[in-house]
C-alpha positions in Angstrom: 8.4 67.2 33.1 7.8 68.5 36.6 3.4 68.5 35.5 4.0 64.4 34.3 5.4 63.7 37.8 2.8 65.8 39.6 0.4 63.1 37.8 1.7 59.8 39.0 3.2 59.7 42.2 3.3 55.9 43.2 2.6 52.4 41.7 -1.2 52.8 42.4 -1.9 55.6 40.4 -2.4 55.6 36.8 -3.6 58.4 34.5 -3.0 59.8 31.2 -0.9 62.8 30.1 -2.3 64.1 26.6 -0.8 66.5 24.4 -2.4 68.3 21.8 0.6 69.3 20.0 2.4 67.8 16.9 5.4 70.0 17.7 6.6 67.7 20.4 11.0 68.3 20.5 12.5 65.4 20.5 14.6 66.5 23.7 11.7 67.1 25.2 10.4 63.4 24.2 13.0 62.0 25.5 11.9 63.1 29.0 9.2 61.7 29.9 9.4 58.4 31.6 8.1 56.3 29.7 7.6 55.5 25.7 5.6 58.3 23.9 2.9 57.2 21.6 1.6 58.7 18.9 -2.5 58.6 18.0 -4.8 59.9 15.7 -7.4 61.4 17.4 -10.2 59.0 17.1 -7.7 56.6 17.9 -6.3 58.5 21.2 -10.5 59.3 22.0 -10.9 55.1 22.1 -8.0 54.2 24.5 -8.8 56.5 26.8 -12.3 55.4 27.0 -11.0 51.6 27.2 -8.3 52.8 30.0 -11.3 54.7 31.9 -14.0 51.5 31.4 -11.1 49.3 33.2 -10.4 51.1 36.1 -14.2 51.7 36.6 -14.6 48.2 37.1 
């Protein structure tokens, strides 16, 4: 996933990499570095917006 790497380069970065897309290959799953979760919506909407309050602090 050449766009995930492009997002977090070192240990002080952080971010979030959102797909819209329930058609997710499992091969392509399997790529990414780290666990892939799966949210509702609302419940994707309310971690972010904990994630962001964190860092803003």
């Amino acid at each position: 996933m050449q766009a995930f790497g492009r997002l977090i380069r070192s240990a002080e970065d952080w971010g979030s990499f959102v797909l819209l897309d329930r058609r997710l290959p499992s091969a392509l799953e399997n790529s990414f570095p780290l666990p892939v979760e799966r949210l509702p919506l609302k419940a994707l909407i309310a971690e972010l917006r904990a994630q962001n309050a964190d860092c803003d602090q």
